[in-house]
FIPAVO-497359 format. One record per residue (C-alpha): residue number from 1; residue in one letter; chain; x, z, y. Coordinates in nm, 4 decimals, always signed. Each point is the difference from the previous one (the first is absolute). Layout:
BEGIN
gudren/vodo/nuse/xx/zz/yy
NUM/A/A/X/Z/Y .
...
! end
This chain:
BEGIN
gudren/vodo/nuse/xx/zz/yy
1/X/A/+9.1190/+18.5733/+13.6598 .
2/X/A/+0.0354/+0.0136/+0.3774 .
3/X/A/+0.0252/-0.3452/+0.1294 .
4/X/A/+0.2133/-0.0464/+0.3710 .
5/X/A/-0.0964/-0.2842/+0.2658 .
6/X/A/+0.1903/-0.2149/+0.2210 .
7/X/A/-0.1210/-0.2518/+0.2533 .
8/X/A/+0.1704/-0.3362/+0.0489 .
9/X/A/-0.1002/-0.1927/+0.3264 .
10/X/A/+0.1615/-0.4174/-0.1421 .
11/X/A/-0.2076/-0.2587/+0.1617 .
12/X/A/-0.3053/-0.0859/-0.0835 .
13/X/A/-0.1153/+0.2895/-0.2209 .
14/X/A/-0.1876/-0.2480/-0.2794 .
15/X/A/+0.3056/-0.0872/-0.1558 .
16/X/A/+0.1852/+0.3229/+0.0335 .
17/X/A/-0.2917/+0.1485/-0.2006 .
18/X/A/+0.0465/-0.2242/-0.2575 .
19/X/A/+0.3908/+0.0237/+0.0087 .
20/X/A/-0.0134/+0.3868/-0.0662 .
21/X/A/-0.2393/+0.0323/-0.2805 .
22/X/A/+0.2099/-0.2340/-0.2275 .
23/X/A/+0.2723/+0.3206/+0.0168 .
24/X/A/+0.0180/+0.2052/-0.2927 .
25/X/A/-0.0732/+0.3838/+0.1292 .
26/X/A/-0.2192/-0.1579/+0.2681 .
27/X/A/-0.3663/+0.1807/-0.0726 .
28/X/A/-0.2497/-0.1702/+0.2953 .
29/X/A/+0.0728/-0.1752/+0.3343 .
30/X/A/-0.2730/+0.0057/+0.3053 .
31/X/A/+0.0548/-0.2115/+0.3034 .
32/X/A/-0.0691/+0.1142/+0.3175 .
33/X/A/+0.0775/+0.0698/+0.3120 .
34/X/A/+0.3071/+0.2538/+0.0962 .
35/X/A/+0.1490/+0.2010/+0.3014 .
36/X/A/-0.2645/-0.1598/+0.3458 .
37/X/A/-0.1434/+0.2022/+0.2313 .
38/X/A/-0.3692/-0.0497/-0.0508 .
39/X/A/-0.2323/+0.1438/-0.2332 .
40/X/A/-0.1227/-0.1756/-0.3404 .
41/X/A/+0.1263/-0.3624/+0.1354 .
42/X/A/-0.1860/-0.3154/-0.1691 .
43/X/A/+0.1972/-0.3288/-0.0700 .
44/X/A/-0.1543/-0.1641/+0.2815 .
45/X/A/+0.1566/+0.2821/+0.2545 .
46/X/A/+0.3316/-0.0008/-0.1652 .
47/X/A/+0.0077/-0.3830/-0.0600 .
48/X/A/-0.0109/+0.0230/+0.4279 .
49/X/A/+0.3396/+0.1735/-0.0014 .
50/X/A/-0.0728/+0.2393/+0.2663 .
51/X/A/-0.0500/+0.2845/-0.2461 .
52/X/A/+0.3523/+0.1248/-0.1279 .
53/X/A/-0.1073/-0.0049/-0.3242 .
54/X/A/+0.1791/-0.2100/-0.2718 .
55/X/A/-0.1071/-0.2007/-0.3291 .
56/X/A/+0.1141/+0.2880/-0.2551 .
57/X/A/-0.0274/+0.0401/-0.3727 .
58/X/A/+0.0112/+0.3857/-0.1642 .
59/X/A/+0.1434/+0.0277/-0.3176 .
60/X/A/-0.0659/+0.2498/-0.1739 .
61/X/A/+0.2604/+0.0257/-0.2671 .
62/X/A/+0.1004/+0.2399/-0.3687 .
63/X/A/+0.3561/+0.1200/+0.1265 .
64/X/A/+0.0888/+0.0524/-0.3549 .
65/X/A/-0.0218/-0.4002/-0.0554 .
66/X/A/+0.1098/-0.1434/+0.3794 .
67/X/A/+0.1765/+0.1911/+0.2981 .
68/X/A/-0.0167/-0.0486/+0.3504 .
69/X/A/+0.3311/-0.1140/+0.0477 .
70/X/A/-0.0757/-0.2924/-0.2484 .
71/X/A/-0.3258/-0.0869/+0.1749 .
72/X/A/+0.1514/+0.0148/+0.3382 .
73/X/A/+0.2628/-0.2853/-0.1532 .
74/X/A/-0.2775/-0.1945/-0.1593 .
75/X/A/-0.1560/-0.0003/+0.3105 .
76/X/A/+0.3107/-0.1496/+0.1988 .
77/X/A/+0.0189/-0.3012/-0.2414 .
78/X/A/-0.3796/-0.1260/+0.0900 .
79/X/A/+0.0690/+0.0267/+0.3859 .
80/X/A/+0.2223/-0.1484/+0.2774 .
81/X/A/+0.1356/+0.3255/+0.1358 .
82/X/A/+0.2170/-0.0975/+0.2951 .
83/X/A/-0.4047/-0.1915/+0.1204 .
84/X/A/-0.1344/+0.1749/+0.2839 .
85/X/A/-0.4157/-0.0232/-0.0113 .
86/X/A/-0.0117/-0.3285/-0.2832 .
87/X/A/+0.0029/-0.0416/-0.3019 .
88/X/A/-0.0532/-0.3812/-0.1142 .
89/X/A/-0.2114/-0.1169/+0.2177 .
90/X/A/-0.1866/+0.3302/+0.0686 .
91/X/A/+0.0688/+0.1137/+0.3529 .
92/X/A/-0.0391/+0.2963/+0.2199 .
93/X/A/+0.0461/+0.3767/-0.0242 .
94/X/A/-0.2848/+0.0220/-0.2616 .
95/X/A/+0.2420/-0.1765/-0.2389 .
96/X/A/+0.3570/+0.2292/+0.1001 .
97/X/A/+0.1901/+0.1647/-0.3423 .
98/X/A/+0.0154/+0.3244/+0.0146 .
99/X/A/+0.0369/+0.2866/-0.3151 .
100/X/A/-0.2546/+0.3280/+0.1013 .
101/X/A/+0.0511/+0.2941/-0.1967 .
102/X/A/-0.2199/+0.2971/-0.0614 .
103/X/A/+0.2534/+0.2338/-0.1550 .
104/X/A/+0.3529/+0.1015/+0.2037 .
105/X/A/+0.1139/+0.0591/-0.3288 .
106/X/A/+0.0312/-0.4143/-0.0463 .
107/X/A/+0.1881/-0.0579/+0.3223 .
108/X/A/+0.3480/+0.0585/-0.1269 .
109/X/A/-0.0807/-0.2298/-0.3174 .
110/X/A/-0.1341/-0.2521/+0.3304 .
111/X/A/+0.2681/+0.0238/+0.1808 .
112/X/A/+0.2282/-0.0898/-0.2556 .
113/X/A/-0.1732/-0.2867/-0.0922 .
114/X/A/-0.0078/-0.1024/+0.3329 .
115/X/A/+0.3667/-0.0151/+0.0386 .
116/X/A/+0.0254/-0.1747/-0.3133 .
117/X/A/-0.1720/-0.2849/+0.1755 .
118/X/A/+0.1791/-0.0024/+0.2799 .
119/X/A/+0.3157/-0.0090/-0.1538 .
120/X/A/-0.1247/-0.2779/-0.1710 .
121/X/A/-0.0950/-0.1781/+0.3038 .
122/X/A/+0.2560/+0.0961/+0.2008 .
123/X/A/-0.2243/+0.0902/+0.2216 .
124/X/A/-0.3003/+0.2846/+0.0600 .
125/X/A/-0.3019/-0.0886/-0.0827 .
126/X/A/-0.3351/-0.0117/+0.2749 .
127/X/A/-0.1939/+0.1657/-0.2726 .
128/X/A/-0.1285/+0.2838/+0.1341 .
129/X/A/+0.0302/+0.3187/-0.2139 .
130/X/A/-0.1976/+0.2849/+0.1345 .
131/X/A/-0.2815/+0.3018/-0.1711 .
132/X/A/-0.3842/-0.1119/-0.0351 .
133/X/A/-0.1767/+0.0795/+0.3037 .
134/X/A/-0.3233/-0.1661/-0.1172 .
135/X/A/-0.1128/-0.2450/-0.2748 .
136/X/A/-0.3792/-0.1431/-0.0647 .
137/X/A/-0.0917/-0.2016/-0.2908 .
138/X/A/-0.0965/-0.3540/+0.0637 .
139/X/A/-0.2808/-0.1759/-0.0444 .
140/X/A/-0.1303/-0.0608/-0.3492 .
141/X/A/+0.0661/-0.3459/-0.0246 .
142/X/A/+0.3625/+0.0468/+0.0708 .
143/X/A/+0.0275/+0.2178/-0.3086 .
144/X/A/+0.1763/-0.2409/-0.2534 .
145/X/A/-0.0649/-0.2586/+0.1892 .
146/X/A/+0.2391/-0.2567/-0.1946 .
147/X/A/-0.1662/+0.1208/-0.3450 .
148/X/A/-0.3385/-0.0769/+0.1350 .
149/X/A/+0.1408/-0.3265/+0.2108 .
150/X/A/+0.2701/-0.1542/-0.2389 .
151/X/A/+0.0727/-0.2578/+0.2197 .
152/X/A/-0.0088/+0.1681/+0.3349 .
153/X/A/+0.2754/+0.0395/+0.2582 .
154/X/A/+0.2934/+0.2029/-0.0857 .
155/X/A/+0.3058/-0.0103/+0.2065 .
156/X/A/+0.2069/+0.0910/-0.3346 .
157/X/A/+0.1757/-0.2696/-0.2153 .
158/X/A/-0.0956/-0.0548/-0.3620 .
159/X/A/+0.3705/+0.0183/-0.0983 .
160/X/A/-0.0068/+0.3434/+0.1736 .
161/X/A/-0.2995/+0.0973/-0.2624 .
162/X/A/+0.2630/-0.1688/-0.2745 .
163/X/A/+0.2626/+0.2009/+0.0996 .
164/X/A/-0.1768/+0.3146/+0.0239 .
165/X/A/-0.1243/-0.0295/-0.4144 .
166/X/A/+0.3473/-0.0498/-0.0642 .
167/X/A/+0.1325/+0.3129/+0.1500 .
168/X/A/-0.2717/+0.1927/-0.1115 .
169/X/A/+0.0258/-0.1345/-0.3583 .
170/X/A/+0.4298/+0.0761/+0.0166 .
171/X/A/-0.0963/+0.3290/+0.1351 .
172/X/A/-0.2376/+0.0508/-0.2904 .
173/X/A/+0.2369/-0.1232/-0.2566 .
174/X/A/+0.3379/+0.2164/+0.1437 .
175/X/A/-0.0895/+0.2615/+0.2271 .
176/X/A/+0.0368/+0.0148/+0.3811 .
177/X/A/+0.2506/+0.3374/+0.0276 .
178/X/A/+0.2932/-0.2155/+0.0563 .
179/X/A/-0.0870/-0.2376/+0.2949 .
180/X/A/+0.2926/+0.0295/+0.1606 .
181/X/A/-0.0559/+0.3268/+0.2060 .
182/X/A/-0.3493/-0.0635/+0.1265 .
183/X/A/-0.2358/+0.2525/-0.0488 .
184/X/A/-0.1737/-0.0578/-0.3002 .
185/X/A/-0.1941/+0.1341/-0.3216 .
186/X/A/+0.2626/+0.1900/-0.1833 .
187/X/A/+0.0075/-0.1969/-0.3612 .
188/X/A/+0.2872/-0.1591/-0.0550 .
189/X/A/-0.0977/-0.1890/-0.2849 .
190/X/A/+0.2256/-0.2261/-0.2267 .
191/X/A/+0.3716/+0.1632/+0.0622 .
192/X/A/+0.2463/-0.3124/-0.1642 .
193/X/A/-0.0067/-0.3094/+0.3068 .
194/X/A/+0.0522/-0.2888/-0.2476 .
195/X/A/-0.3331/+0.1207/-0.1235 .
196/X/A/-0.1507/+0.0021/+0.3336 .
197/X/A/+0.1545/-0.3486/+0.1240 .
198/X/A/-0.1444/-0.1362/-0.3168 .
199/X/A/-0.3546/+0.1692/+0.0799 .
200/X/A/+0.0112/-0.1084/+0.3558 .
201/X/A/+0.0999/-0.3792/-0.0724 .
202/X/A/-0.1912/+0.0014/-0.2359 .
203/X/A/-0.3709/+0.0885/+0.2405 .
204/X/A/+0.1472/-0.2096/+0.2893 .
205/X/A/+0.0389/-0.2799/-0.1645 .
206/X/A/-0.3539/+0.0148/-0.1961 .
207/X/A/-0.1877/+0.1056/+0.2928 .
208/X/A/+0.1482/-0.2549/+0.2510 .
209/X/A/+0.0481/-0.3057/-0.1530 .
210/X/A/+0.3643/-0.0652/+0.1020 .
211/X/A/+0.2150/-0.2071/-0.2002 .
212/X/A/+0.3167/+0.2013/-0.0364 .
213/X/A/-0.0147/+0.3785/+0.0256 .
214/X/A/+0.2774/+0.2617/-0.1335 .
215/X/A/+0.3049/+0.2456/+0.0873 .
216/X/A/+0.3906/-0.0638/+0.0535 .
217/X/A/+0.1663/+0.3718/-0.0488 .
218/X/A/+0.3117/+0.0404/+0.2045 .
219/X/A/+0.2907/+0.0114/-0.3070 .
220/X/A/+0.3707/+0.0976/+0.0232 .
221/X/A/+0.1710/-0.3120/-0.0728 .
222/X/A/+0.1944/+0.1765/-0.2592 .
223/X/A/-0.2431/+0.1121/-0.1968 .
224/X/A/-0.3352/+0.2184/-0.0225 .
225/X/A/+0.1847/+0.3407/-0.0869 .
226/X/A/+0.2654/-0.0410/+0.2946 .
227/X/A/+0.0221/+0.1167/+0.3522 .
228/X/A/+0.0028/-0.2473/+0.3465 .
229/X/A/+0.1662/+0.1311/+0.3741 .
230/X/A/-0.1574/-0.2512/+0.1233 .
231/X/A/-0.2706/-0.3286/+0.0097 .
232/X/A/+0.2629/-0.2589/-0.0521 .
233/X/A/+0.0549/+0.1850/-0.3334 .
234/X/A/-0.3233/-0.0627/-0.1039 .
235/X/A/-0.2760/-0.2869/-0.0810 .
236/X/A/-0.3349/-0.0524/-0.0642 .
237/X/A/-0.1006/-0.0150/-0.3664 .
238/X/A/-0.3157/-0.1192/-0.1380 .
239/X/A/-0.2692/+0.2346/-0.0350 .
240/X/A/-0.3673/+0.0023/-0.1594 .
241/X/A/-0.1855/-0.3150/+0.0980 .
242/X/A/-0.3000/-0.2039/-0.0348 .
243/X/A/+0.0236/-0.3967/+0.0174 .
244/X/A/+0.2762/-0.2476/-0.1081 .
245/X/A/+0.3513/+0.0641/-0.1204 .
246/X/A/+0.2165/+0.0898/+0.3203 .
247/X/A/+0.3410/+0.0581/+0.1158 .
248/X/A/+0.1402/+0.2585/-0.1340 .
249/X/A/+0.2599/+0.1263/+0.2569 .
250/X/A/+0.0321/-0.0298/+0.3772 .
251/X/A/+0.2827/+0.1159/+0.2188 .
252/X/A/-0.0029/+0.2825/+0.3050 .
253/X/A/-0.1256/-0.2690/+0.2521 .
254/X/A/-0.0865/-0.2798/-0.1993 .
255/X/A/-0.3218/-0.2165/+0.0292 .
256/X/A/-0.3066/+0.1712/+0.1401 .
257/X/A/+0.0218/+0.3267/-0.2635 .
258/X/A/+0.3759/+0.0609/+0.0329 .
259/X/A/-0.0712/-0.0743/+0.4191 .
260/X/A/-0.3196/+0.2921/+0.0012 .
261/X/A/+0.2473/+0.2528/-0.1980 .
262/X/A/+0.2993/-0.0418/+0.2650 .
263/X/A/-0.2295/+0.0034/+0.3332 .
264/X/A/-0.2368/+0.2705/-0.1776 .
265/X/A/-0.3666/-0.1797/+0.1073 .
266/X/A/-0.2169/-0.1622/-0.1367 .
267/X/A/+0.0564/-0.3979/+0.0917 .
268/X/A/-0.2767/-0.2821/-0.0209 .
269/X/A/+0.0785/-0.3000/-0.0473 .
270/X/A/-0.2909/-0.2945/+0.0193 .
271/X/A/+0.2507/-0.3172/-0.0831 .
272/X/A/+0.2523/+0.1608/-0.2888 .
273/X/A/+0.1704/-0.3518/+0.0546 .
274/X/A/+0.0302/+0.0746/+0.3817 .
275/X/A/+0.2237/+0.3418/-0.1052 .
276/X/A/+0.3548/-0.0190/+0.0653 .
277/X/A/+0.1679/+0.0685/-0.3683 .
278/X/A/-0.3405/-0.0348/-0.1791 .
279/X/A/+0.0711/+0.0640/-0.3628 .
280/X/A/-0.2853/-0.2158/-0.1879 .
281/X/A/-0.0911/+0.1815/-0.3132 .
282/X/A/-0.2824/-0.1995/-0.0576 .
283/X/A/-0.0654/-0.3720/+0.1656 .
284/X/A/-0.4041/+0.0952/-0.0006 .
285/X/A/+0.0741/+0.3236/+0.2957 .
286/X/A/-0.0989/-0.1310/+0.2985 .
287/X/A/-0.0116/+0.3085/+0.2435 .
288/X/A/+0.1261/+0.3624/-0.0951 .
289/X/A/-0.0244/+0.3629/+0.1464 .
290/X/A/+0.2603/+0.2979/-0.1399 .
291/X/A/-0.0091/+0.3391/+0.0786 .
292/X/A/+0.2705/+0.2539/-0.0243 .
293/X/A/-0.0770/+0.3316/-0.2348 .
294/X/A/+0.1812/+0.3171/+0.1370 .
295/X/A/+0.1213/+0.3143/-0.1667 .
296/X/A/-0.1767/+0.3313/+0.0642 .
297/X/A/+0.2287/+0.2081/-0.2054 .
298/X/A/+0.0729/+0.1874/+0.3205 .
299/X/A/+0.2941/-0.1555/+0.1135 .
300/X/A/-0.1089/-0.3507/+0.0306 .
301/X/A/+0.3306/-0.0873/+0.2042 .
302/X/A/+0.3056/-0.2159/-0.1036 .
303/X/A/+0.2694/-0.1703/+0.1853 .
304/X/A/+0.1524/-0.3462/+0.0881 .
305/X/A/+0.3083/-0.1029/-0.0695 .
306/X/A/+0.0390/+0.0690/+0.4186 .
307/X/A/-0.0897/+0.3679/-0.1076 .
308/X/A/-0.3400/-0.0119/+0.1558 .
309/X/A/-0.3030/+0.2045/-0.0939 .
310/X/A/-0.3333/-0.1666/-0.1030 .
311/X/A/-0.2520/+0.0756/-0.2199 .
312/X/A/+0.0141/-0.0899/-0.4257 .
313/X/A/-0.1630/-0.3029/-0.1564 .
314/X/A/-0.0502/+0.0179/-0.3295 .
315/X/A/-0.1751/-0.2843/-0.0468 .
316/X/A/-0.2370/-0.2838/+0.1677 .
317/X/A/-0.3529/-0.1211/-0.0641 .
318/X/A/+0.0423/-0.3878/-0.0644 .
319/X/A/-0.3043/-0.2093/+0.0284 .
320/X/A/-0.0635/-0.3389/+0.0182 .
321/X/A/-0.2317/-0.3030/+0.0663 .
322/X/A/-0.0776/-0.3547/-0.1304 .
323/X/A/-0.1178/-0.0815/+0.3558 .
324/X/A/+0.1242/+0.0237/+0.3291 .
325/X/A/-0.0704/+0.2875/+0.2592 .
326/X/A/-0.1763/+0.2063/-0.2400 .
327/X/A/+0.1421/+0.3222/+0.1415 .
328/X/A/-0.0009/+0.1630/+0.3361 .
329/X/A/-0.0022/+0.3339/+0.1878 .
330/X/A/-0.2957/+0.1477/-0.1558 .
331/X/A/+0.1701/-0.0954/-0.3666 .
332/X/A/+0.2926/+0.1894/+0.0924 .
333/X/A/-0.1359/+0.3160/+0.1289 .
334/X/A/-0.2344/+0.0145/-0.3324 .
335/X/A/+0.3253/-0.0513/-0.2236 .
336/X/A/+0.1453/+0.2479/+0.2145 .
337/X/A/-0.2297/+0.2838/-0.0841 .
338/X/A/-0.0244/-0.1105/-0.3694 .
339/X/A/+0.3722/+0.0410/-0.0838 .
340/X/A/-0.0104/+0.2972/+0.1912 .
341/X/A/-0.1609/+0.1518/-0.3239 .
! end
């Protein structure tokens, strides 16, 4: 087997170590020092920031189990990318994001990913993407530091470590050859979705905690085996779930669910009783996040009743909580990537 290697400049390279060799296909990670302009830098000359060089992490990785485009998008979920020189509170060009490849033969895969962020932001990302000039192993005690130091400084959240077992145990359990487009492992796993949104609820749910976690399908109102022009024609019907008995129908636009379908984004809500329309399935939710699921059939386009394009839900991700502001922007972009599969 011919393992490939990557280098991933996040912050503060302690907890970017120990970020990338929870990822299935991951083989080793060294940190070290990439891309300055001096020869075999120590800590203490980098820490100075006069150096060039950046806190970087090689992964070495089996491409038969992860690809670069999937490590590239891992990477983008543990860092602030529109941050210029911080992360957290780490500061200065020793702690910049950057993505240095050895092989030009990764750069399209990259790029790609690349754009995929930024059309997620909106906006282009600071991280730098550029080929290895130079990379030296750091010092030995920075070698898994946080397994030797469980209760040393990482700039990482522990629901970020949560998150990460859950996507790695969903990609275990259904394959990652689907995700939406992104360059991934081809193995497309379990084929029939109710299957999958049962799978899926099934890990969130058991390896968050939250109190209400399941799947509305988008439905033609007149039946399963019938044809819709158009939204209004349809509703949202119950899917697989884990928690207590819910609704089991919502309307294009209705309550938080029916409102993420019909604006097509995920929508947080911290105070369900502060939502305009709030349909109360259950008096114990307290704060709620849903998150459209889109078709990748290859078409992925329908049409409003004003005969404009947008892309096709199928169904959203419906998850709730017994106490307020559970969820926020790092929830969303986890839940994001999940359903993706």
């Amino acid at each position: 087997m011919r393992f490939k290697e990557i280098y991933f400049a996040g912050g503060c390279f302690w907890g970017v170590e120990h970020f990338f060799k929870r990822i299935t296909g991951v083989v080793s990670t060294t940190p070290g020092y990439a891309n300055g302009h001096i020869a075999n830098p120590t800590y203490e000359q980098v820490y100075r920031d006069n150096t060039g060089f950046a806190e970087t992490v090689l992964v070495k990785y089996n491409p038969d189990a992860v690809s670069p485009g999937l490590l590239c998008r891992l990477f983008f979920m543990i860092i602030d990318p529109l941050s210029l020189n911080r992360q957290g509170e780490d500061v200065g060009t020793r702690y910049r994001t950057g993505v240095y490849y050895s092989s030009e033969t990764d750069l399209p895969v990259l790029q790609a990913a690349f754009a995929a962020e930024s059309e997620r932001l909106g906006a282009a990302p600071v991280t730098e993407l550029l080929p290895l000039r130079c990379f030296y192993d750091a010092e030995d005690y920075h070698q898994k530091y946080l397994d030797k130091n469980p209760g040393g400084y990482c700039h990482l959240s522990l629901k970020t470590f949560a998150y990460l077992k859950v996507f790695e145990k969903v990609r275990l359990y259904l394959g990652d050859g689907t995700s939406g487009g992104h360059d991934t492992v081809s193995s497309p796993g379990e084929a029939d979705p109710i299957a999958r949104m049962s799978e899926i609820a099934a890990i969130i749910h058991e390896g968050m905690g939250f109190f209400w976690t399941g799947f509305y399908r988008v439905v033609p109102k007149a039946g399963p085996n019938t044809t819709a022009d158009t939204p209004e024609e349809c509703q949202l019907v119950l899917g697989p779930f884990q928690g207590s008995p819910a609704c089991l129908r919502i309307g294009y636009g209705r309550g938080v669910c029916g409102t993420a379908w019909k604006e097509q984004r995920t929508i947080v809500v911290p105070d369900v009783e502060q939502f305009p329309g709030h349909i109360a399935c259950s008096s114990a939710s307290r704060s709620e996040i849903v998150v459209p699921v889109f078709a990748d059939d290859g078409q992925g386009q329908e049409s409003d009743s004003a005969g404009n394009s947008s892309r096709h839900v199928t169904a959203v991700l419906d998850i709730d909580s017994d106490h307020l502001a559970t969820f926020d922007a790092e929830d969303a972009k986890w839940l994001e990537l999940i359903v993706d599969l």
